[in-house]
C-alpha positions as CSV (number, residue, x, y, z in Angstrom):
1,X,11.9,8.0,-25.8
2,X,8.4,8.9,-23.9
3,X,6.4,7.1,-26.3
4,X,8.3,4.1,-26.3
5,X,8.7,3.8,-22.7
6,X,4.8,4.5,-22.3
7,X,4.2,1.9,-24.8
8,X,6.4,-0.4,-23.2
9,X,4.6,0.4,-20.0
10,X,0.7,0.1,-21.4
11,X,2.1,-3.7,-22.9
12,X,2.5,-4.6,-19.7
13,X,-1.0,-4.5,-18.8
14,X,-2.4,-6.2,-22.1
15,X,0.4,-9.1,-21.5
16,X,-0.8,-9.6,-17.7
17,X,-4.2,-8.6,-17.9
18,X,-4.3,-5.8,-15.6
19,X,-4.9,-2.3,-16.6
20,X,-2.1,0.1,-15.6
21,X,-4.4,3.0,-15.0
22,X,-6.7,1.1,-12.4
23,X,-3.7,-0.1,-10.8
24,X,-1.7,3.2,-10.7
25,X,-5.7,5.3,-9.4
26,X,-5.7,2.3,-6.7
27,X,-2.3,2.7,-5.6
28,X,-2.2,6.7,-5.4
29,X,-6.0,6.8,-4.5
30,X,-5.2,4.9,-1.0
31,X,-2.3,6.5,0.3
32,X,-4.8,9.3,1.9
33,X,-6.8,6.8,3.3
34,X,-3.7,4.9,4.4
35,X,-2.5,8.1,6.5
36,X,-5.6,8.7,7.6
37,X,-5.6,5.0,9.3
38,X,-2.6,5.6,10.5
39,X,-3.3,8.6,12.4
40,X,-6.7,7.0,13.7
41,X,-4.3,4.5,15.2
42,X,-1.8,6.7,16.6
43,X,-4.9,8.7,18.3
44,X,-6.2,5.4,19.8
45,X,-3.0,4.2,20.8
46,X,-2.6,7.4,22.6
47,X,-6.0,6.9,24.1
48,X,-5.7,3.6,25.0
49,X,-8.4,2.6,23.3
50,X,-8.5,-0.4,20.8
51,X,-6.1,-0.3,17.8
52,X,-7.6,-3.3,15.5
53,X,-9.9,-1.5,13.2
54,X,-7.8,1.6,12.4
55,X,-4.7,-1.3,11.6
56,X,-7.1,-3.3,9.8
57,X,-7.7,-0.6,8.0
58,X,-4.3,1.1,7.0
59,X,-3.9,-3.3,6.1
60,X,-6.5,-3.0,3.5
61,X,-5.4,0.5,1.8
62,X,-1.5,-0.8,2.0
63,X,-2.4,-3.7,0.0
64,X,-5.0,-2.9,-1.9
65,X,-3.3,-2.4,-5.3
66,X,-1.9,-5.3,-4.8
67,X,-5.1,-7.4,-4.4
68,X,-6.4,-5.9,-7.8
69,X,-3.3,-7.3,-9.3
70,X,-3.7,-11.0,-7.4
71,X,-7.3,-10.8,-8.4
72,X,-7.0,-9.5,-12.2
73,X,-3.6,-10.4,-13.3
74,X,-2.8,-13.3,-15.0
75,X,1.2,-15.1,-15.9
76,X,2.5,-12.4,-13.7
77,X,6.4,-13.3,-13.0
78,X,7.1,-15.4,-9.7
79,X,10.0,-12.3,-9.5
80,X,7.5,-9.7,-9.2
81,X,5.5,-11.7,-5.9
82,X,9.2,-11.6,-4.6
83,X,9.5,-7.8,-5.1
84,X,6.1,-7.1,-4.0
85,X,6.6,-9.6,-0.8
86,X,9.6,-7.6,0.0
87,X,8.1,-4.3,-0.4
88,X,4.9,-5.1,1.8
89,X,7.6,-6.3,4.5
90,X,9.6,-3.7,4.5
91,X,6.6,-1.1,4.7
92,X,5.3,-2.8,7.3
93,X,8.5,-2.3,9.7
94,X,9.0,1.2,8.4
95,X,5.1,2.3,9.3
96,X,5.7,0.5,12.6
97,X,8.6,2.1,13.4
98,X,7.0,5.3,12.5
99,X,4.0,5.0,14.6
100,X,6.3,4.1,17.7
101,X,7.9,7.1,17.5
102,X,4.6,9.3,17.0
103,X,3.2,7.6,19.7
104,X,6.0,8.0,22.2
105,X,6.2,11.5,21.1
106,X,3.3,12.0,22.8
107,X,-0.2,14.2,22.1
108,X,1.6,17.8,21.2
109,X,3.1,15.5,18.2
């Protein structure tokens, strides 16, 4: 059952041209970086200082799997742009949710 399912899995990548490891080191490889942004933002808010680099860059480790897969892939599914769409819109309202609340929380947070 494993080895079919990783199989199945690896196929993917030959069928669409994108390489399941890359994608899978990009995707867990940028969530530290991600947090990191995000609490470089929630410091500056705090501060009142300027919030557009630390957003830019929580923007640009948020997507960045999925700019390897708009840049390598090729005949991916119209479905999966859907799911991904939804999924980048939804973490977007979920993260700014959470940073309202760590912000209004306050410094001792």
């Amino acid at each position: 059952m494993w080895q079919a399912t990783k199989d199945w899995f690896l196929s993917l990548g030959e069928n669409y041209g994108v390489d399941p490891l890359i994608f899978g080191i990009i995707y867990v490889g940028a969530i530290p970086f991600f947090l990191l942004s995000i609490a470089w933002l929630v410091r500056n808010k705090r501060a009142g200082k300027p919030i557009v680099l630390p957003v830019l860059s929580a923007g640009v480790f948020f997507v960045s799997a999925y700019v390897y897969l708009a840049i390598v892939g090729r005949n991916i599914p119209v479905w999966v742009w859907f799911f991904l769409a939804a999924m980048i819109v939804y973490g977007v309202w979920s993260t700014v949710r959470d940073i309202r609340k760590k912000v209004a929380m306050g410094p001792e947070a």
